[in-house]
NUGUNU-303746 format. One line per field, with one value per residue: residue in three letters; x, y, z of N, C-alpha, C, CB in turn. Coordinates in steps of 0.2 Angstrom, whole numbers, plus 5000, padded with zeros to 4 digits. Atoms other than C-alpha are relative to their C-alpha. Glycine has a CB too. Example, Ala and Ser with C-alpha at 12.3 -4.5 7.8 and 13.67 -1.06 7.14 Angstrom:
residues 2
residu: (ala_ser);
n.px: (5004_4996);
n.py: (4994_4994);
n.pz: (5000_4999);
ca.px: (5062_5068);
ca.py: (4978_4995);
ca.pz: (5039_5036);
c.px: (5004_4996);
c.py: (5006_5005);
c.pz: (5000_5003);
cb.px: (4995_5002);
cb.py: (5000_5002);
cb.pz: (5006_4993);
end
This chain:
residues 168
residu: (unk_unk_unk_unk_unk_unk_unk_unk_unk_unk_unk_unk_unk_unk_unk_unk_unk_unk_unk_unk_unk_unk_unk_unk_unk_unk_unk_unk_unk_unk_unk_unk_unk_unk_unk_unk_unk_unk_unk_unk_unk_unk_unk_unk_unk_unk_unk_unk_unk_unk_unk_unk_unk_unk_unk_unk_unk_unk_unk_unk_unk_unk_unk_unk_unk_unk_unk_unk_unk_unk_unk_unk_unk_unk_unk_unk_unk_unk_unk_unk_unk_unk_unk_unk_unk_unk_unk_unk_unk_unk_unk_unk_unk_unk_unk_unk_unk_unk_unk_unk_unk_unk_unk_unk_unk_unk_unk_unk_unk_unk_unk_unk_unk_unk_unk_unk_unk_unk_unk_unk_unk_unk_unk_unk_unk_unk_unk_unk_unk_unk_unk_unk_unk_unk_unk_unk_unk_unk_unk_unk_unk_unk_unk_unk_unk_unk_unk_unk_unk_unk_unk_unk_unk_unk_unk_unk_unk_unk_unk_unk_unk_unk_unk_unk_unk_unk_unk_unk);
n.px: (4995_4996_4997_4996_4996_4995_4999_4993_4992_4999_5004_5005_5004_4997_5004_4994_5006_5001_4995_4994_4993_4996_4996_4994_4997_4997_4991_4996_4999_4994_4995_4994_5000_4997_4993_4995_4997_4993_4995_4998_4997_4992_4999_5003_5004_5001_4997_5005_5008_5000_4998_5009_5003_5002_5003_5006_5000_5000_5006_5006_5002_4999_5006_5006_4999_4994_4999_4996_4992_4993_5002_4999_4994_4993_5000_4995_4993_4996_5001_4996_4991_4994_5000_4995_4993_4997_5000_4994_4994_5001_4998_4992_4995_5002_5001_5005_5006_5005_4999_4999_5007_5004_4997_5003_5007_5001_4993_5005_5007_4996_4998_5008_5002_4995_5003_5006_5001_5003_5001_4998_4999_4993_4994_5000_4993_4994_4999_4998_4990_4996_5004_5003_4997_4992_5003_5000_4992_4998_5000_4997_5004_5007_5008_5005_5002_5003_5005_5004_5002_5004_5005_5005_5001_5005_5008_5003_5003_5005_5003_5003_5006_5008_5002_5002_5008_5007_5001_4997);
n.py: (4997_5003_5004_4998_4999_5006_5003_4996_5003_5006_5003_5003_5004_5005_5002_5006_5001_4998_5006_4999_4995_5001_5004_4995_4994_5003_5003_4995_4997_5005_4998_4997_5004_5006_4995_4998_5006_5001_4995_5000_5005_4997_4996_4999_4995_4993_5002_5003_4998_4993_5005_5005_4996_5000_5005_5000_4997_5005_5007_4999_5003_5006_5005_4996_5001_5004_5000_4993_5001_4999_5007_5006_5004_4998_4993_5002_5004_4998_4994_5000_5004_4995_4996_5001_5000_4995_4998_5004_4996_4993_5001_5000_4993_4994_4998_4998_5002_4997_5003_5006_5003_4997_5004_5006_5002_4998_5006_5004_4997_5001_5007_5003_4997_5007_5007_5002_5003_4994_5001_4993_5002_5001_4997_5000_5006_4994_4995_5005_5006_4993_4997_5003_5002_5004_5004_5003_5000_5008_5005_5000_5004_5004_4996_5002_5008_5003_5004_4995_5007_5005_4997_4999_5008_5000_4995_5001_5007_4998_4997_5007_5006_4997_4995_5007_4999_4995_4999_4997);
n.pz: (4997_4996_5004_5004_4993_4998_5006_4999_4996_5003_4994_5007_4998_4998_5004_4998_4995_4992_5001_5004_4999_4994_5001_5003_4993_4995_5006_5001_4993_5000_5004_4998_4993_4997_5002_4995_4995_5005_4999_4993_5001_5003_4997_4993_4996_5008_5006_5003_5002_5006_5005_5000_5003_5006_5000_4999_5007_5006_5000_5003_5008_5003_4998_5001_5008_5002_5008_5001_5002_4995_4996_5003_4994_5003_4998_4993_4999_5006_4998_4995_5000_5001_4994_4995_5003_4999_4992_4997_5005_4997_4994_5000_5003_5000_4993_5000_5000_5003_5006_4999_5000_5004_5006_5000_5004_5005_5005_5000_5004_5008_5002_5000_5009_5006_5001_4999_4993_4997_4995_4996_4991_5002_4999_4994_4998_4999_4996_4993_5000_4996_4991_4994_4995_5000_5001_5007_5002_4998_5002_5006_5007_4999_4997_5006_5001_4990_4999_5005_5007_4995_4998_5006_5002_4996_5002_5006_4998_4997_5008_5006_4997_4997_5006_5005_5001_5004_5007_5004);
ca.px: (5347_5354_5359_5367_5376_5382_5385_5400_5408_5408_5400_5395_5380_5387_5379_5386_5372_5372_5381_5395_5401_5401_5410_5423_5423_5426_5441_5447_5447_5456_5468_5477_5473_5485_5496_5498_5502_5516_5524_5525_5535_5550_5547_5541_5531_5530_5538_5527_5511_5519_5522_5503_5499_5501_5493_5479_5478_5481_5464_5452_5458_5459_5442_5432_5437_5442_5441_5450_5466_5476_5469_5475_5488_5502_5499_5500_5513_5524_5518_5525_5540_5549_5542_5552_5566_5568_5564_5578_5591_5584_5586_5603_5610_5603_5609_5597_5580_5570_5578_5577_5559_5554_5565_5559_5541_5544_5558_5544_5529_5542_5546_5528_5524_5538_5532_5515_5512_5504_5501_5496_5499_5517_5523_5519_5531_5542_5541_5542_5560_5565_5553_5551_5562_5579_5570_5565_5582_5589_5582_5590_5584_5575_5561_5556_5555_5550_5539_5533_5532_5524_5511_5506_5506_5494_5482_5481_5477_5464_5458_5457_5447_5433_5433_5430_5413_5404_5399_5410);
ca.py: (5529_5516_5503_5517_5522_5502_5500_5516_5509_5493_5484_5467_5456_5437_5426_5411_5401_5404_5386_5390_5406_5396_5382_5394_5404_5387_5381_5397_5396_5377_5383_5397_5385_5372_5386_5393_5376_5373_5390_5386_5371_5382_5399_5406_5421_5437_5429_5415_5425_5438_5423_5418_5435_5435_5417_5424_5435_5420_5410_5425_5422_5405_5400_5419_5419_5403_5406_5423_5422_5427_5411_5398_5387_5392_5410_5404_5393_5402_5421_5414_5404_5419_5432_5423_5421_5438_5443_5433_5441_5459_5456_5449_5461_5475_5483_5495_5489_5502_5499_5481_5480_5492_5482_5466_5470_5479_5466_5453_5462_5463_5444_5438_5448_5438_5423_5424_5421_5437_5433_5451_5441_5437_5454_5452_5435_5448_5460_5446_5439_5459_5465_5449_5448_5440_5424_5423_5432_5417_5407_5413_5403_5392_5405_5398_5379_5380_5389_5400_5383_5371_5383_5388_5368_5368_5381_5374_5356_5363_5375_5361_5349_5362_5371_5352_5353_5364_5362_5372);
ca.pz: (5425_5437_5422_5413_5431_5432_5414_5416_5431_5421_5433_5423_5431_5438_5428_5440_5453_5472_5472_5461_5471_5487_5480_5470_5490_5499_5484_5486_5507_5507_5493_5505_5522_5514_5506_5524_5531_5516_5519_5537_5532_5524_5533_5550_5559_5543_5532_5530_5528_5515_5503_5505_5500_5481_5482_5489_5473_5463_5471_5467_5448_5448_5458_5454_5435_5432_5412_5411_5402_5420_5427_5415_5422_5411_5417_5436_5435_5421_5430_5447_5442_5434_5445_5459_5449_5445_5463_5469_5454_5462_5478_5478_5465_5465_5485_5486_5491_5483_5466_5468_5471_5458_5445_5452_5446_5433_5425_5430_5422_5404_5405_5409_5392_5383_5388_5388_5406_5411_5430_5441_5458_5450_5453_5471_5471_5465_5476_5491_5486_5489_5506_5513_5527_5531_5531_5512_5509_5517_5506_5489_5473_5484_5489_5469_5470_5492_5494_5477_5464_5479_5483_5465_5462_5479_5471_5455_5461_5472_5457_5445_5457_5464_5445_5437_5446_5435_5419_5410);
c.px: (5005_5004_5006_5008_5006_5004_5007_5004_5003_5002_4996_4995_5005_4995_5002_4993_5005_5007_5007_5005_4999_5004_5004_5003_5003_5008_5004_5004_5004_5006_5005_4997_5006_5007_5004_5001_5010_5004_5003_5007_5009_5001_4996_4999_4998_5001_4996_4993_5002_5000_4992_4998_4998_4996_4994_4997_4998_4993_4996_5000_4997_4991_4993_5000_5003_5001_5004_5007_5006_5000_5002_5007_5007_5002_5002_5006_5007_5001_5004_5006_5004_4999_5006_5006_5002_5000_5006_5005_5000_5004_5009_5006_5000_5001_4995_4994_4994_5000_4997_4993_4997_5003_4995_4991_5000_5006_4996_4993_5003_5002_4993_4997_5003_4996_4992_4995_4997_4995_4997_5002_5009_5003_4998_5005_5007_5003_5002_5006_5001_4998_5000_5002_5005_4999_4999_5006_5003_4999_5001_4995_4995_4996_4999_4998_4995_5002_4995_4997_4995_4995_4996_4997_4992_4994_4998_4997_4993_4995_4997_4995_4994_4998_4998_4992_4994_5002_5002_4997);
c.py: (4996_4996_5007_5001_4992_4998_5006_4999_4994_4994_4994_4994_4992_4996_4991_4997_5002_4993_4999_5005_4996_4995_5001_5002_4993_4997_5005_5000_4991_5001_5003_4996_4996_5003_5001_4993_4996_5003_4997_4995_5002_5007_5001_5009_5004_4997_4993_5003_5006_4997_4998_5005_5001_4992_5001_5005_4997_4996_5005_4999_4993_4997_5009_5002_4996_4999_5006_4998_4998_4995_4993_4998_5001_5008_4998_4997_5004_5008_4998_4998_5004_5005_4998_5002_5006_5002_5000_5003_5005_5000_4997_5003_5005_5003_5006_4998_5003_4999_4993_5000_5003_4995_4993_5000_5003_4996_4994_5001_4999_4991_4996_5002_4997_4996_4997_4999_5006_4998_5005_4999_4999_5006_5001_4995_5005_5003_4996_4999_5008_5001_4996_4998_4997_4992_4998_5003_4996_4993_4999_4997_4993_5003_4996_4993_5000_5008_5003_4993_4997_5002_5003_4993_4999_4999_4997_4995_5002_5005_4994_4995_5002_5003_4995_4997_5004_4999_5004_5000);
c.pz: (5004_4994_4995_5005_4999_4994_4999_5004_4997_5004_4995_5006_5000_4996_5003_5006_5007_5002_4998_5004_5008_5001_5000_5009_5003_4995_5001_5009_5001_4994_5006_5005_4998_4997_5008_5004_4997_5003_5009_5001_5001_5007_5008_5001_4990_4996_4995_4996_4993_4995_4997_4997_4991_4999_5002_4994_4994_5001_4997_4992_5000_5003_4999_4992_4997_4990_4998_5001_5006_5003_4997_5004_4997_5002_5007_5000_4998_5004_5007_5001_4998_5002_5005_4998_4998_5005_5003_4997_5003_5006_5001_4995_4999_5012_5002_4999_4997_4991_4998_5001_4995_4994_5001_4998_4993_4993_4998_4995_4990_5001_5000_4994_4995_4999_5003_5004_5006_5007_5007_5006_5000_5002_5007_5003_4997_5005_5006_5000_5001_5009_5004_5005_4999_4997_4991_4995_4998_4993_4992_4996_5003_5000_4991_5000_5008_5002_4993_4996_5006_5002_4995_4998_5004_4996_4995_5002_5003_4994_4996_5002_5002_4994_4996_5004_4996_4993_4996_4992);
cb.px: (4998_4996_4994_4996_4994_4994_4992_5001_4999_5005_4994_5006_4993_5001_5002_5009_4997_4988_4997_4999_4998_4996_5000_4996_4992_4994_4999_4996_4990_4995_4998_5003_4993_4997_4997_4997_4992_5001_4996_4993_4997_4999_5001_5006_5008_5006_5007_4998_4994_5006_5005_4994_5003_5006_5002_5000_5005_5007_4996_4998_5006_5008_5002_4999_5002_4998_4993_4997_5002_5001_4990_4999_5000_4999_4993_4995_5000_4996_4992_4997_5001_5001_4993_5000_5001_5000_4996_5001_4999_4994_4993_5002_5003_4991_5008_5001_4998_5001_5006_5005_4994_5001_5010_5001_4994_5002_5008_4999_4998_5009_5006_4995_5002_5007_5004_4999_5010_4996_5005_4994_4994_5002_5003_4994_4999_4998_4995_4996_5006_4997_4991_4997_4997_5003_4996_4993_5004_4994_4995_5008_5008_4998_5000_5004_5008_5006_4996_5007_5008_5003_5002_5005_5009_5000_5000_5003_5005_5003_5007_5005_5002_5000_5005_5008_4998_4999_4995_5007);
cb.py: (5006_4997_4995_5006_5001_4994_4999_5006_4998_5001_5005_4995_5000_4999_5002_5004_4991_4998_4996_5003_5013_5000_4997_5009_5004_4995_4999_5008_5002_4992_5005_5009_4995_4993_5010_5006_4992_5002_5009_4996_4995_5005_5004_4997_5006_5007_4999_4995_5005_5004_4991_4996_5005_5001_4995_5001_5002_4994_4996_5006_5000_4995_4995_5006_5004_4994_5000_5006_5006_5006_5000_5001_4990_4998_5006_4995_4995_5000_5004_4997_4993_5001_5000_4993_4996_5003_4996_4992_5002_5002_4993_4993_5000_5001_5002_5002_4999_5008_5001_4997_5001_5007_4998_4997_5003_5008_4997_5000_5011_5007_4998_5002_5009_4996_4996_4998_4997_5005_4997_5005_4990_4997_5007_4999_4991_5007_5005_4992_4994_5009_5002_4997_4999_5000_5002_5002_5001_4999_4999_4996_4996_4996_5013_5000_4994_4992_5002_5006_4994_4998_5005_5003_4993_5005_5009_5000_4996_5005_5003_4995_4995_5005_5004_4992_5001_5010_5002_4997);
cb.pz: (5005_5006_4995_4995_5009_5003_4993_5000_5009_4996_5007_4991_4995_5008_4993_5005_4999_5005_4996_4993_5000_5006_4997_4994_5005_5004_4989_4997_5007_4998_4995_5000_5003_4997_4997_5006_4998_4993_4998_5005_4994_4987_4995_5005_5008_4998_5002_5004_5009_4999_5003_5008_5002_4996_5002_5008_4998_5000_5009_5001_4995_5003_5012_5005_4997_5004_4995_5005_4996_5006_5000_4993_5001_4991_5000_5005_4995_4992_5001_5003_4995_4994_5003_5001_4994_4996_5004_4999_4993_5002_5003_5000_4995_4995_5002_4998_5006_5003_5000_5006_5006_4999_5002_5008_5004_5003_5008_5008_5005_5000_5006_5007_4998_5003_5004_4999_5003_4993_5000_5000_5004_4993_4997_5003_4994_4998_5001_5002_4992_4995_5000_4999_5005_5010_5004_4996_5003_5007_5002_5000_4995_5004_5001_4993_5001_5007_5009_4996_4996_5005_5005_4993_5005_5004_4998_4993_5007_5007_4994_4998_5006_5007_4996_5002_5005_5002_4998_5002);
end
């Protein structure tokens, strides 16, 4: 009864050692530490920590599935670099904020399908260039290069050197 219970929520066994999830846990916990030290660099108070939120999305793919398609570097990179970018288009041409964020994920979620780049933390870099205060307003078409690109660059460096311990 209980396997058939776990096998319809679709609940699948970890097949990962004791070692691996606290490596993955500590790559994932130096990922956003050096995220939130970057963003500090560009923005300040709210607005730094709303940026780190889809990056904190991006570590459990990249360091608790690091083989699953959303996790590959051309999805983080590709899912965050044109999320921003349309964020930023929203946000400054669309005057209404309610429109403007729905667009910006929903514009972002159709362009990541284009190009292959299906990213789920990218419509959060969406949504940040609309919600995220005056501050990444402020910061127009850079919010993509400083701090959205530099903070994907981080995670994947960090990804790649704590994921290059295991036997893949």
């Amino acid at each position: 009864m209980k396997e058939v219970f776990i096998r319809y929520l679709g609940i699948e066994p970890y097949r990962v050692s004791h070692a691996e999830r606290l490596i993955s846990a500590a790559g994932a916990f130096l990922g956003i530490l050096l995220i939130l030290y970057c963003s500090q660099l560009f923005l300040s108070g709210i607005s730094a920590y709303l940026i780190v939120a889809s990056m904190g999305a991006s570590a459990v793919l990249l360091f608790a599935v690091p083989h699953g398609r959303l996790a590959q570097p051309w999805s983080l990179l590709g899912g965050h670099f044109v999320s921003a970018i349309v964020g930023v288009c929203c946000a400054k041409w669309i005057p209404d904020i309610y429109i403007a964020s729905a667009a910006a994920v929903g514009i972002a979620v159709a362009v990541m399908y284009y190009l292959h780049c299906i990213h789920p933390p990218g419509g959060a870099t969406a949504l940040t260039a609309v919600v995220g205060g005056e501050q990444i307003i402020e910061l127009g078409f850079q919010y993509i290069m400083t701090p959205v690109m530099l903070n994907t660059l981080i995670i994947l460096i960090v990804a790649v050197s704590f994921n290059y311990m295991f036997n893949w």
